[in-house]
MMTF fields as JSON, N, C-alpha, C and O atoms, coordinates in Angstrom:
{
  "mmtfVersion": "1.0.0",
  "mmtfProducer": "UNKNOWN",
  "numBonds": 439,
  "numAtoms": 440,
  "numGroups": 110,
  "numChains": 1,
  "numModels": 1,
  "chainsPerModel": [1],
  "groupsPerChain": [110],
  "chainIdList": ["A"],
  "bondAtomList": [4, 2, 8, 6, 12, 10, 16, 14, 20, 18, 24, 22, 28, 26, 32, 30, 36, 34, 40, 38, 44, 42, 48, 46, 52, 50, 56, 54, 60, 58, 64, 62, 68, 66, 72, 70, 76, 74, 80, 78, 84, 82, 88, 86, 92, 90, 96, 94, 100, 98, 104, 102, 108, 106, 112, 110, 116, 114, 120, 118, 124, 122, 128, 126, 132, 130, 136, 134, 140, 138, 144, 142, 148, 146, 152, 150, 156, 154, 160, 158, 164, 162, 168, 166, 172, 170, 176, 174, 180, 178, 184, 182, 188, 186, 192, 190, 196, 194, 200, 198, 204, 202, 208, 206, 212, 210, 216, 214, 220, 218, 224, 222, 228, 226, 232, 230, 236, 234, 240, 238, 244, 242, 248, 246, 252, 250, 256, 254, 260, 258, 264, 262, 268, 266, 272, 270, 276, 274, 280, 278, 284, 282, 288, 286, 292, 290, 296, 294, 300, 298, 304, 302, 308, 306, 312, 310, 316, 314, 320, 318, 324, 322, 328, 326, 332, 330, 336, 334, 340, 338, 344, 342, 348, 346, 352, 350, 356, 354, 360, 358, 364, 362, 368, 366, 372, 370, 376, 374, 380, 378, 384, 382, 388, 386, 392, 390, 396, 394, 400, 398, 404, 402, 408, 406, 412, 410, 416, 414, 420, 418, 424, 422, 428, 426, 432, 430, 436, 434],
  "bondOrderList": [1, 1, 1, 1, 1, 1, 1, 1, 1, 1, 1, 1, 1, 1, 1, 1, 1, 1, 1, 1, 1, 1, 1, 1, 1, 1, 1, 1, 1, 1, 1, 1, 1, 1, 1, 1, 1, 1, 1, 1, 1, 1, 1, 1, 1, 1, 1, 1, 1, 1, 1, 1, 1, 1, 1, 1, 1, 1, 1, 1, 1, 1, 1, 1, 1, 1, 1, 1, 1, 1, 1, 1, 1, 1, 1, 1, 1, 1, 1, 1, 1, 1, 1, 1, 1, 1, 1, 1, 1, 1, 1, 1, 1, 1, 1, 1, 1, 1, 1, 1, 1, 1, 1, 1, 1, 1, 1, 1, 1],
  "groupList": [{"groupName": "UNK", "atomNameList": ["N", "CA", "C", "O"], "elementList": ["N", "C", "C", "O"], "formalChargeList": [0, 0, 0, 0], "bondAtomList": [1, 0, 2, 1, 3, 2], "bondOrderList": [1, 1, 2], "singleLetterCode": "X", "chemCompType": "L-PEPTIDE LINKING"}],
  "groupTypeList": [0, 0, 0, 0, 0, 0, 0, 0, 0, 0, 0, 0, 0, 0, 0, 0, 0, 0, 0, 0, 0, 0, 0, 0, 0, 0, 0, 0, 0, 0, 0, 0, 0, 0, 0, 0, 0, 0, 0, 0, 0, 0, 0, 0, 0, 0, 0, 0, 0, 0, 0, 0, 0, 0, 0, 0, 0, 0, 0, 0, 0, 0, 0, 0, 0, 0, 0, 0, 0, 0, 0, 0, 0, 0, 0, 0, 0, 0, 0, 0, 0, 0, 0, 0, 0, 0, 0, 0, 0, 0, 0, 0, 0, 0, 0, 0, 0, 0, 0, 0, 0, 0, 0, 0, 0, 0, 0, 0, 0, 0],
  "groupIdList": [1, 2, 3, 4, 5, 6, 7, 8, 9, 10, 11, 12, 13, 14, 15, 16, 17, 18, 19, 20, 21, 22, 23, 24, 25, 26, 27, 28, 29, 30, 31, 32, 33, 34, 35, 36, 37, 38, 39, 40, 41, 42, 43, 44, 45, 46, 47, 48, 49, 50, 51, 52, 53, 54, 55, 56, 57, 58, 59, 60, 61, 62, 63, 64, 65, 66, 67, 68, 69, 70, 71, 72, 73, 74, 75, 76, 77, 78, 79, 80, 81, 82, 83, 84, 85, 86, 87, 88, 89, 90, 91, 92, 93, 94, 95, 96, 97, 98, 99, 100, 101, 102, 103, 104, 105, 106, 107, 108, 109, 110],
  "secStructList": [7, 7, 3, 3, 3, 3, 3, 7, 7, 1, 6, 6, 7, 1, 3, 3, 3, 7, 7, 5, 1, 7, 7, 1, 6, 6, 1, 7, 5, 6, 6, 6, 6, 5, 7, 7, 5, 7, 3, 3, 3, 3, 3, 6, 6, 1, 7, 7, 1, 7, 2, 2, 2, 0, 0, 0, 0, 0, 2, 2, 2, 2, 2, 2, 2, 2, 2, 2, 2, 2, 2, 2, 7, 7, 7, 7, 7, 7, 6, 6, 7, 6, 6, 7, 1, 1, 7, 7, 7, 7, 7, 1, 7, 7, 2, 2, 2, 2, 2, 2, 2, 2, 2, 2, 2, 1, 1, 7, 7, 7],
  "xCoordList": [201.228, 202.046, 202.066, 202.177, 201.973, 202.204, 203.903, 204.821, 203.92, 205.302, 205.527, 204.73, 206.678, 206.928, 208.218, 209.137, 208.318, 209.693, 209.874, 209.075, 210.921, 211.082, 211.957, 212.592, 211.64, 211.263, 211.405, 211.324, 211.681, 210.989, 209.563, 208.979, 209.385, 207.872, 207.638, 208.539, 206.65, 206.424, 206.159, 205.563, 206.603, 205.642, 206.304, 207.268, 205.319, 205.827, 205.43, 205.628, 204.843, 204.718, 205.46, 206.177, 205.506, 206.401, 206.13, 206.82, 204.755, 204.752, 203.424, 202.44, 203.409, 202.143, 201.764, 202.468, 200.657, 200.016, 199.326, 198.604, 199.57, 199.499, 198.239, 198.66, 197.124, 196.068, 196.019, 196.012, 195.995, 195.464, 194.848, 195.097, 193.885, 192.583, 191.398, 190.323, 191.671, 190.249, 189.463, 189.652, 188.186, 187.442, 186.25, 185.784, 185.644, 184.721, 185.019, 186.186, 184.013, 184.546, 185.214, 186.063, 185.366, 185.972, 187.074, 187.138, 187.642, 188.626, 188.557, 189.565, 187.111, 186.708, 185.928, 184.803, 186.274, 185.245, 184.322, 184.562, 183.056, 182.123, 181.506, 181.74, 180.679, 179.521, 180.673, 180.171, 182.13, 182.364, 183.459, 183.569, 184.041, 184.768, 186.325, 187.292, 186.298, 187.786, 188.776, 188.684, 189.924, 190.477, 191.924, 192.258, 192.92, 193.259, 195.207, 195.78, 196.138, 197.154, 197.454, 196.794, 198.5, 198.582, 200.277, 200.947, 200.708, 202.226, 202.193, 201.267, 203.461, 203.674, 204.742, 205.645, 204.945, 206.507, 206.532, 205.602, 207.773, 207.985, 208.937, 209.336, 209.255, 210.147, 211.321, 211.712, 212.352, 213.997, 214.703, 215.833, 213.663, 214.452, 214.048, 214.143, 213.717, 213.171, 214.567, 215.051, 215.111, 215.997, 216.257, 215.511, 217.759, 218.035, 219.227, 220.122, 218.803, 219.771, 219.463, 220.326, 218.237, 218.118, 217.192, 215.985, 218.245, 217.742, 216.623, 215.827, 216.642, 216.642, 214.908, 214.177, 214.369, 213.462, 212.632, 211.489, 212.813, 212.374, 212.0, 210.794, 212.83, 212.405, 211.224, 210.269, 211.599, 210.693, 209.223, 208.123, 209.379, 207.971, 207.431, 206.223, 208.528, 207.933, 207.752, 207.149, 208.481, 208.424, 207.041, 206.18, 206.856, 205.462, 203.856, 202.7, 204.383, 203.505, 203.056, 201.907, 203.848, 203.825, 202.898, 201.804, 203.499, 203.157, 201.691, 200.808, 201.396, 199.791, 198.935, 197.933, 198.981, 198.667, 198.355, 197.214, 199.096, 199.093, 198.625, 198.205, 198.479, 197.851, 195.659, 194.537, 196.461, 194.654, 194.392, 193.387, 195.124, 194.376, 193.747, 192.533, 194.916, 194.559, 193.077, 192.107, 193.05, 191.624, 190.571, 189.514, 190.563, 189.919, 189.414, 188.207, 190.318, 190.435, 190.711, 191.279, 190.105, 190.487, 191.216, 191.54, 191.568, 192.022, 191.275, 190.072, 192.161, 191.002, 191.752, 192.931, 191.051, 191.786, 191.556, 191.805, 191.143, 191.327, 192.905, 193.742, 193.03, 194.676, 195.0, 196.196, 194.657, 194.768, 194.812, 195.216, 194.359, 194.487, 195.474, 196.139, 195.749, 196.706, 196.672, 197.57, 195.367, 195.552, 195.375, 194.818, 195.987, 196.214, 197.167, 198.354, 196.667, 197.679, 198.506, 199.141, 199.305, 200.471, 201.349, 200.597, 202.403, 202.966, 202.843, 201.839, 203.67, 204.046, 203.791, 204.135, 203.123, 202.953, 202.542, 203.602, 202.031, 201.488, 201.255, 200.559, 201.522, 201.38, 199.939, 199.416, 199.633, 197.907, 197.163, 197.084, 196.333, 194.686, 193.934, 193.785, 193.209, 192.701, 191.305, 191.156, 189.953, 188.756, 188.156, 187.227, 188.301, 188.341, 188.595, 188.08, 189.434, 190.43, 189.114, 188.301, 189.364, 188.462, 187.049, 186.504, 186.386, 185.059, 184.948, 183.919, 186.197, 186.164, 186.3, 186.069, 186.664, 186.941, 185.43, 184.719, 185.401, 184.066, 182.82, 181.959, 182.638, 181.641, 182.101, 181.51, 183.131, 183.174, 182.753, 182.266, 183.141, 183.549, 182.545, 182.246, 181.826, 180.546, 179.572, 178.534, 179.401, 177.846, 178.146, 177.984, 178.631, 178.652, 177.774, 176.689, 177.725, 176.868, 176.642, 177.451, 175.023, 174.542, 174.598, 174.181],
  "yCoordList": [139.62, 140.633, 140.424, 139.251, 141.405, 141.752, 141.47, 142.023, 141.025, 140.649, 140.811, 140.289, 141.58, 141.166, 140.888, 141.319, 140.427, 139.526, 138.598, 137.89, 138.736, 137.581, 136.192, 135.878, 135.647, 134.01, 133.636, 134.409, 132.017, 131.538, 130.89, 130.036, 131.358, 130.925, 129.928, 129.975, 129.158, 128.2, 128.834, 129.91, 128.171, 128.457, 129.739, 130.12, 130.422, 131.958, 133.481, 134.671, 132.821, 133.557, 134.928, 134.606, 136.154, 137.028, 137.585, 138.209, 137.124, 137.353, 137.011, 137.082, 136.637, 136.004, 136.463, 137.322, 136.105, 136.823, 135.558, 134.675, 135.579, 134.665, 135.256, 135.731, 135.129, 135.855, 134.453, 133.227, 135.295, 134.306, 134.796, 135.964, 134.12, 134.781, 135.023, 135.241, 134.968, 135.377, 134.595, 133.482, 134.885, 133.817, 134.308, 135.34, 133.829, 134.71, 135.055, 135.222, 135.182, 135.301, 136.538, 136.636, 137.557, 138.554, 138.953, 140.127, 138.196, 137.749, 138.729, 139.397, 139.071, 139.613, 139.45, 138.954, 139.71, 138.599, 139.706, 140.845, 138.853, 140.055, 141.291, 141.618, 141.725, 142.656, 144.106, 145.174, 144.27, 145.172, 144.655, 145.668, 143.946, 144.078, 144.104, 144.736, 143.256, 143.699, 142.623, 141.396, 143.598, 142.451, 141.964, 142.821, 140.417, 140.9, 140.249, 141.14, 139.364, 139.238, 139.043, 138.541, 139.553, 138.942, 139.219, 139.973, 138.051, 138.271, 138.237, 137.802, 138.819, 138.914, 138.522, 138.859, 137.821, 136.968, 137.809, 137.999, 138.399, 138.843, 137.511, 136.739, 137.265, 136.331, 136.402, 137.557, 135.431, 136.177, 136.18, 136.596, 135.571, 134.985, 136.317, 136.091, 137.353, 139.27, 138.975, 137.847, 139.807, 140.538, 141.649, 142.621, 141.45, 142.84, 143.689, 144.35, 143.339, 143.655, 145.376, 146.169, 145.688, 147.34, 147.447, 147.251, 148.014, 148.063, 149.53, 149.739, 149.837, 151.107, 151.167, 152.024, 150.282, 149.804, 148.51, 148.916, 147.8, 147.262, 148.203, 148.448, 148.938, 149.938, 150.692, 150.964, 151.058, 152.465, 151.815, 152.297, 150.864, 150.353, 148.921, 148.739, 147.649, 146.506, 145.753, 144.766, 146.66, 146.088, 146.981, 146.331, 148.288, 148.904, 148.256, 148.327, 147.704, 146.842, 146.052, 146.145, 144.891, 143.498, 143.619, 143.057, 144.755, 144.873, 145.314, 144.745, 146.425, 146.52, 145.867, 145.953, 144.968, 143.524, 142.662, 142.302, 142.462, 141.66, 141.796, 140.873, 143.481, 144.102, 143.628, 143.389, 143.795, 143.926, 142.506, 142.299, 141.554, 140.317, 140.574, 140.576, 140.844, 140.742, 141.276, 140.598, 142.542, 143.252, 142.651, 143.279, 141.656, 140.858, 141.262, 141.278, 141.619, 141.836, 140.088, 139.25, 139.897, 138.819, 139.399, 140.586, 138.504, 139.034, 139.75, 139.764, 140.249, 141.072, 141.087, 141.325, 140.879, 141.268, 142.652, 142.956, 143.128, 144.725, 145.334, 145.256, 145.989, 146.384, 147.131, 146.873, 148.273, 149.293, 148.747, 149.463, 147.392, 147.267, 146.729, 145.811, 147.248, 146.356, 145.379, 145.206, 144.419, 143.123, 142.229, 141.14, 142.797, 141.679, 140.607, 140.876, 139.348, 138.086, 138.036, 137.027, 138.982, 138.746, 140.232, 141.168, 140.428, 141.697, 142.603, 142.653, 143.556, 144.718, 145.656, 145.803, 146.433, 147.616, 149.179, 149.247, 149.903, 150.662, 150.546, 149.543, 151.2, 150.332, 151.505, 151.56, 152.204, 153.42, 152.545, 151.954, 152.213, 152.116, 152.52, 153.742, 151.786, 152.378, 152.705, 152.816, 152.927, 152.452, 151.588, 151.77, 150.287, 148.933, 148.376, 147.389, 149.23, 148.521, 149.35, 148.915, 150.47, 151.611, 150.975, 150.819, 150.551, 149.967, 148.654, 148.307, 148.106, 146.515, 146.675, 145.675, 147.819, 147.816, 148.825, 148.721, 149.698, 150.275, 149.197, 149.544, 148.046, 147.375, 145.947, 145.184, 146.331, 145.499, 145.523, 144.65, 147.077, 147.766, 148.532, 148.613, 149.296, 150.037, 149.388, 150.034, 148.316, 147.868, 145.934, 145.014, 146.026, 144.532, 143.703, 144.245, 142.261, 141.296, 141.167, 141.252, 140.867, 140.661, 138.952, 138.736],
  "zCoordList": [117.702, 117.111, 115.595, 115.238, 114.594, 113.205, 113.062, 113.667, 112.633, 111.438, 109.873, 109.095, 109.394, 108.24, 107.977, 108.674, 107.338, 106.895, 105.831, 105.218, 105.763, 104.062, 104.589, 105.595, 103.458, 103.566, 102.073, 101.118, 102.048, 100.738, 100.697, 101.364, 100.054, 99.217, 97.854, 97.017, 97.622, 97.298, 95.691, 95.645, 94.325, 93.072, 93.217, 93.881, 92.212, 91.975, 92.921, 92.673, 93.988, 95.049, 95.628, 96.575, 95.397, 95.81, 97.122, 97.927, 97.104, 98.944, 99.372, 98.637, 100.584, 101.572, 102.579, 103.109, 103.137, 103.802, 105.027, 104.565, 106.277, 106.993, 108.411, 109.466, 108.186, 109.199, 110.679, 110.573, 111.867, 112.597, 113.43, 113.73, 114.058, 115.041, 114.488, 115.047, 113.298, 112.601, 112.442, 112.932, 111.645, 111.028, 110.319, 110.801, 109.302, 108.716, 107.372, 107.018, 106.557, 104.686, 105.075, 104.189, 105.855, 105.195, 106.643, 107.005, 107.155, 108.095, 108.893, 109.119, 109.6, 110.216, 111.777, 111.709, 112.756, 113.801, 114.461, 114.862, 114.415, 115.28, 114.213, 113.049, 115.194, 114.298, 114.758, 114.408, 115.487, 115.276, 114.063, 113.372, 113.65, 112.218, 112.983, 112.557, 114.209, 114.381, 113.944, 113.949, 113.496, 112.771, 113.788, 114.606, 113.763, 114.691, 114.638, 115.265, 114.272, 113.949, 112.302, 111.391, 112.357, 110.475, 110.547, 111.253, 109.265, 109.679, 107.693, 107.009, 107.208, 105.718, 105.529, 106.295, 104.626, 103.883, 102.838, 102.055, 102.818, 101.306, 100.742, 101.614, 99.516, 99.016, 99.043, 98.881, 99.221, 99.577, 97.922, 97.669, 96.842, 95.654, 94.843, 93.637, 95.06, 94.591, 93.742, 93.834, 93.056, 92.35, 92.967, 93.089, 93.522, 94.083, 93.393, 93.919, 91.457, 90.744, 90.532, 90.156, 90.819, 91.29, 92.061, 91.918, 93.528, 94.502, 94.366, 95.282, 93.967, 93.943, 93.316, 93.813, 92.293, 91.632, 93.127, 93.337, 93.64, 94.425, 95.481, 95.476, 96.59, 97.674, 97.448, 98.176, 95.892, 95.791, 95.109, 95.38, 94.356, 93.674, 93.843, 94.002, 93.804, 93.858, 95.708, 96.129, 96.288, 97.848, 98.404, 98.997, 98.236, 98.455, 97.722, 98.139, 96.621, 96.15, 96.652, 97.084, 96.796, 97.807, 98.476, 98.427, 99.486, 101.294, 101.134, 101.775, 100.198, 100.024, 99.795, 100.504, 98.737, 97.891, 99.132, 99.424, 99.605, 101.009, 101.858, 102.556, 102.223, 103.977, 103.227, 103.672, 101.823, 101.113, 101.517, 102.196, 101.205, 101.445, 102.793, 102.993, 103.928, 105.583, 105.617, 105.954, 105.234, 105.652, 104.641, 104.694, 103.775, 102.848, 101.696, 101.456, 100.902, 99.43, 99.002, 99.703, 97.632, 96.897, 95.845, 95.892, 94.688, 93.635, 92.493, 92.231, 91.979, 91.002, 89.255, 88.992, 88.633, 87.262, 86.374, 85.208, 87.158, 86.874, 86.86, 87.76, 85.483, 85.368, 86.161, 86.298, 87.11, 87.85, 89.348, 90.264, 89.551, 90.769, 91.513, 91.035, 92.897, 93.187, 94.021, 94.845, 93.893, 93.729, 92.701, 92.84, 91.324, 90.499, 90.924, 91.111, 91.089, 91.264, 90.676, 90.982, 89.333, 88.91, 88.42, 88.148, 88.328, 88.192, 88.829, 89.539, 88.852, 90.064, 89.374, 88.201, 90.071, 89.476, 90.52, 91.143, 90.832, 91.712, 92.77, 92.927, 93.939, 95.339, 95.82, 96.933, 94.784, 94.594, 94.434, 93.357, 95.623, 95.407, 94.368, 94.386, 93.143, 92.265, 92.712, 93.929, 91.722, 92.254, 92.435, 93.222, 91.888, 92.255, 93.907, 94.431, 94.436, 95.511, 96.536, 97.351, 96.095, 97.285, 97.408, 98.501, 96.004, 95.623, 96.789, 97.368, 96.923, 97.383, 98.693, 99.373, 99.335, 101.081, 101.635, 102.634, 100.556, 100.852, 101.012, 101.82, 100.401, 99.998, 101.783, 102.546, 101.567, 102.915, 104.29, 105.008, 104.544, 105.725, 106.19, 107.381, 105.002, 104.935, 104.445, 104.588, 103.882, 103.703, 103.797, 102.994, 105.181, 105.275, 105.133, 104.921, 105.158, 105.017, 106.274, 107.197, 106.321, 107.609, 108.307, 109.444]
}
């Protein structure tokens, strides 16, 4: 079963991403690509001095950032994306993000 839930986290961590069953650079098993538990920690130490700013932008962030690791995104230092390893920003797929699941999913490694 998929889980998400908050927790504390280690360092400056705002949230994690915990895969199991898998295996494979791109946490993928098999020539069909199936992928298969993953559980997500958001952090309990967030600022919930506006709630209102977390719901709508930095908690949709997280959870994407994160589902990206599951389906095997790494990090990226592209400003538009949303898996930069640091700061919140857009929980929109840029072209980077689309570039990185396309290149996974559609022209896998053999």
């Amino acid at each position: 079963m998929t889980e998400v839930g908050w927790g504390w986290l280690f360092g400056s961590a705002i949230g994690a991403t915990s895969v199991t069953g898998t295996h494979g650079k791109f946490l993928r098993q098999d020539t069909f690509g199936h992928l298969y538990e993953m559980d997500i920690v958001m952090d309990i130490r967030q600022s919930f001095d506006d709630v209102s700013y977390y719901a709508r932008t930095a908690m949709p962030h997280i959870l994407v950032h994160e589902v990206g690791h599951f389906i095997g995104l790494g990090h990226s230092d592209v400003s538009c994306s949303v898996m930069r390893p640091s700061g919140v920003g857009s929980a929109t797929l840029c072209d980077v993000d689309v570039a990185g699941v396309v290149e996974l999913y559609f022209y896998p490694e053999p």
